[in-house]
Backbone bond lengths (Angstrom), bond angles and torsions (degrees), N, CA, C in turn:
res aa  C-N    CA-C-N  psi(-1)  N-CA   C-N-CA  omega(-1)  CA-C   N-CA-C  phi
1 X - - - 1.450 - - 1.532 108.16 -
2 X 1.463 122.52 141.80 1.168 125.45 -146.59 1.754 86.60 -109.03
3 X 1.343 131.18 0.63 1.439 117.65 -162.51 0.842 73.97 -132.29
4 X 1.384 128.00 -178.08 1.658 132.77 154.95 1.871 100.54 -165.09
5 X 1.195 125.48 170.56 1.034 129.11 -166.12 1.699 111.35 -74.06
6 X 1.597 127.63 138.65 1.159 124.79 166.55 2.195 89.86 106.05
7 X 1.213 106.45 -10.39 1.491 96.08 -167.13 1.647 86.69 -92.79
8 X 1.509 84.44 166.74 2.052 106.89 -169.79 1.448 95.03 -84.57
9 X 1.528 137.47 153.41 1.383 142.20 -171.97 1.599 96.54 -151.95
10 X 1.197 112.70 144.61 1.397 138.30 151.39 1.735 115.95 -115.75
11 X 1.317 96.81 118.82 1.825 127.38 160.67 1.248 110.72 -47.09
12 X 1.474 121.68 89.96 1.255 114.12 153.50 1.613 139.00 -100.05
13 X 1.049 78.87 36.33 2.473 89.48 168.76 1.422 93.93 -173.01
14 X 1.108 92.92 -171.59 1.880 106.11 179.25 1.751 115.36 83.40
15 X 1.480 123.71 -151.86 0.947 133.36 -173.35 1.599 108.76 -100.07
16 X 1.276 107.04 -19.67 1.436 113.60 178.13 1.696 118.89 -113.58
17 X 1.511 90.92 25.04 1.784 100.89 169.15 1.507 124.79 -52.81
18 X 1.664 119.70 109.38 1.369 129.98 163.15 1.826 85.50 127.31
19 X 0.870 128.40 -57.93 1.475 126.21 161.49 1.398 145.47 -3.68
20 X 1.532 118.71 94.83 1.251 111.28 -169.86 1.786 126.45 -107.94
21 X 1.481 107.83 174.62 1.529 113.04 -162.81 0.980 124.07 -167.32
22 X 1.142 113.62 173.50 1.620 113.13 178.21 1.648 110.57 -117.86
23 X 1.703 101.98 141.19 1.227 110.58 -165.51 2.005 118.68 -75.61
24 X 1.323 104.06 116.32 1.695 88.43 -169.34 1.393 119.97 -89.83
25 X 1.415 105.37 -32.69 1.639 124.38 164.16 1.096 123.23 -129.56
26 X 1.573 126.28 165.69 1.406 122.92 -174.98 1.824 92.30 -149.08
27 X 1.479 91.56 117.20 1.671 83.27 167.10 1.679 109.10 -114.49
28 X 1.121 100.07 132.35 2.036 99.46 -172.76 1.528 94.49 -87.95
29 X 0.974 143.42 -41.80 1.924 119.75 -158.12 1.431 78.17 -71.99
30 X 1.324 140.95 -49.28 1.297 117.53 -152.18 1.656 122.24 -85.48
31 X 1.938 111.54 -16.83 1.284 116.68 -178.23 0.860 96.02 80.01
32 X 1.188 158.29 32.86 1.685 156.40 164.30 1.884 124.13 -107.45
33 X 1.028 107.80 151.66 1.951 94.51 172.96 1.688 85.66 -154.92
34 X 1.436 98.52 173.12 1.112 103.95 -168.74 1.784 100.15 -134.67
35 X 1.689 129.21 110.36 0.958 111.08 -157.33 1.575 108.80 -104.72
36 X 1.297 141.08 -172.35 1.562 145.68 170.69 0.975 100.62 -80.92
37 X 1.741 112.92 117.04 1.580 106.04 152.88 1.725 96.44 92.41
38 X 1.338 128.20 6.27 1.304 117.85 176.59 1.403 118.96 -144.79
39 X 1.414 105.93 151.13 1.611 95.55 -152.47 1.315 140.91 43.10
40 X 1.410 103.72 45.36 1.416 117.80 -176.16 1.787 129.84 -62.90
41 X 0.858 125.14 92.20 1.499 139.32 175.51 1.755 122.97 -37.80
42 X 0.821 141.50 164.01 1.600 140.11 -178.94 1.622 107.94 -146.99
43 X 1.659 118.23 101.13 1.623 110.81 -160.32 1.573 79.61 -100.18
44 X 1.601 134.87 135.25 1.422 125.46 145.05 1.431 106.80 -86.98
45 X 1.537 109.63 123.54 1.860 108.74 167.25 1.561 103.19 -102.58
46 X 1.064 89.96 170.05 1.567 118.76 -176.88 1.923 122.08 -78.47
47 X 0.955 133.70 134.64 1.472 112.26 -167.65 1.525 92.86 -78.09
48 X 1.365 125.73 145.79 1.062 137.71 -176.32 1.642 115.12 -84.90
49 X 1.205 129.27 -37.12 1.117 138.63 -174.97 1.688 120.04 -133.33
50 X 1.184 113.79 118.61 1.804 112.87 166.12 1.491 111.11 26.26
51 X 1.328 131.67 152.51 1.675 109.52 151.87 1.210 122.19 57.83
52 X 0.921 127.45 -31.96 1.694 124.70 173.64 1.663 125.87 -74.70
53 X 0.946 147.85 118.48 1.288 147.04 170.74 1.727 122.26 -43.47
54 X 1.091 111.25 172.00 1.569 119.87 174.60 1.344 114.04 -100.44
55 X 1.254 130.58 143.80 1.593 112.11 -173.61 1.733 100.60 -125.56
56 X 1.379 111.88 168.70 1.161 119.04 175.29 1.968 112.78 -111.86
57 X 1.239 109.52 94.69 1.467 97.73 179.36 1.175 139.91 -107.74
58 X 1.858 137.38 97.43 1.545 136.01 -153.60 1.247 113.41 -57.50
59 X 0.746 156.09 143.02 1.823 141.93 105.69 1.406 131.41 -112.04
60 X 1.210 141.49 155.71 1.179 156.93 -171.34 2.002 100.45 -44.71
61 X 0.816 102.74 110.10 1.897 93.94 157.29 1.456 112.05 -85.89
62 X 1.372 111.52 178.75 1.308 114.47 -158.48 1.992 95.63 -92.85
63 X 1.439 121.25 156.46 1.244 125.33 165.14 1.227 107.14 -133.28
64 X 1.686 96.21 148.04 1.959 97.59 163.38 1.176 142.26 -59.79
65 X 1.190 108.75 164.07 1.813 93.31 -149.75 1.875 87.35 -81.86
66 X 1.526 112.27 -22.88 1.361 113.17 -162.26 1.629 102.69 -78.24
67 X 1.370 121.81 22.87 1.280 121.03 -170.91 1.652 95.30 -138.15
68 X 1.604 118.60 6.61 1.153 123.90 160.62 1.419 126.20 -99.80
69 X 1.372 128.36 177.96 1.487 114.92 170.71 1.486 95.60 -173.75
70 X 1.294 126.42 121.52 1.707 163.37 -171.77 1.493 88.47 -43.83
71 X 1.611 132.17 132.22 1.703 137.15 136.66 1.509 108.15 -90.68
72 X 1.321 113.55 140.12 1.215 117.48 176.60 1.477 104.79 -76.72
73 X 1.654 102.66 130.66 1.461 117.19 145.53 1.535 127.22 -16.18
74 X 1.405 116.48 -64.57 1.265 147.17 -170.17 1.813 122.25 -82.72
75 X 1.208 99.00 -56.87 1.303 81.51 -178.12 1.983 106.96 -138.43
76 X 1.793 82.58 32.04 2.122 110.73 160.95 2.229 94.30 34.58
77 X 1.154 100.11 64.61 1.484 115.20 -177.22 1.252 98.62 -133.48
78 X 1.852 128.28 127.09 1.535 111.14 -176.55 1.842 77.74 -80.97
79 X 1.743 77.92 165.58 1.715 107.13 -176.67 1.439 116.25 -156.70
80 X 1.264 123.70 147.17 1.082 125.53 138.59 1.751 148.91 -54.59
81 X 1.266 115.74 128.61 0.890 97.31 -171.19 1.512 136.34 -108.32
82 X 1.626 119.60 147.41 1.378 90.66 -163.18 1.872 88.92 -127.70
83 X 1.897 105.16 -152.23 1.914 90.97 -168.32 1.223 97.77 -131.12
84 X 1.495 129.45 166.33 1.160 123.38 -171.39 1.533 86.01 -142.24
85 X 1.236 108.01 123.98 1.749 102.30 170.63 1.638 102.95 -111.06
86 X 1.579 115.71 139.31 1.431 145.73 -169.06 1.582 94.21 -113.63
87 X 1.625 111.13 126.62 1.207 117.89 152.78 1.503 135.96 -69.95
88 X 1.288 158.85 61.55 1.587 150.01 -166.30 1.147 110.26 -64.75
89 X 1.358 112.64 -168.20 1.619 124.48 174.72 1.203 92.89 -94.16
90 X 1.165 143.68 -25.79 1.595 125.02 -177.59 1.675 117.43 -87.24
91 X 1.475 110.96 -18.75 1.421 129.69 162.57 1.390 116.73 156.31
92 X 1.488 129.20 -101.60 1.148 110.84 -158.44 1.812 90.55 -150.01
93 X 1.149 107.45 126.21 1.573 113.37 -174.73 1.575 109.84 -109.83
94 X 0.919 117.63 142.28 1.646 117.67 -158.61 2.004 96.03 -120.27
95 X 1.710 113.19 145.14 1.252 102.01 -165.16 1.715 100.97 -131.95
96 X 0.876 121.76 -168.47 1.467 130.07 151.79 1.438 131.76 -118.05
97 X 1.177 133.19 149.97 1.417 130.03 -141.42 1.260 103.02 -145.10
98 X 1.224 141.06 127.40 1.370 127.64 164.12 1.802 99.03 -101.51
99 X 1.646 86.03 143.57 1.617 112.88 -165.44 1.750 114.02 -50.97
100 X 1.549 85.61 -36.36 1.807 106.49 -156.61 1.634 104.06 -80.32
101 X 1.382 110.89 -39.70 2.004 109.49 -174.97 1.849 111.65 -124.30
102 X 1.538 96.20 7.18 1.362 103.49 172.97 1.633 105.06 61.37
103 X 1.275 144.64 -12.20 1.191 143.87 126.92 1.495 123.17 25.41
104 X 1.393 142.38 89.60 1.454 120.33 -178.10 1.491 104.51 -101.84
105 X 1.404 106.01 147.32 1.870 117.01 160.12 1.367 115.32 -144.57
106 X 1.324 104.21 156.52 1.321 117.87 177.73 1.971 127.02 -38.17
């Protein structure tokens, strides 16, 4: 998976096109993540008990990942991403790379 959770994202379609965030979840069978601050949802609940009010509560819904696209860490440029595999003594550790400053991160 080319995004992974905690990485910076820019919105490219939707209602929150050009828009950036931070990634909070990532679900892979489905291709989806769910970012901060994007595609924000509006749940109205019900007051649960006597006297109590109804509330309005946001959170992020989930978006496709193909409607996302990676900013570099390093030099904050969206990018593509590609892999860099490192040999160790324990074997072979595989990285991520942004295309544009050659830059690797976890």
């Amino acid at each position: 998976m080319k995004i992974k959770k905690g990485d910076k994202v820019k919105m490219l379609s939707g209602k929150d096109k050009g828009k950036t965030g931070k990634v909070l979840q990532v679900l892979k069978a489905e291709k989806r993540a769910s970012v901060e601050g994007l595609n924000i949802l509006i749940k109205h609940l019900r007051p649960r008990r006597e006297g109590e009010k109804g509330q309005r509560v946001e959170f992020p819904a989930l978006v496709d990942m193909s409607n996302l696209i990676l900013i570099c860490p390093k030099c904050q440029k969206e990018t593509r991403v590609e892999y860099k595999v490192v040999k160790t003594d324990k074997g072979n550790k595989k990285y991520r790379q942004c295309k544009k400053c050659q830059e690797t991160f976890a």
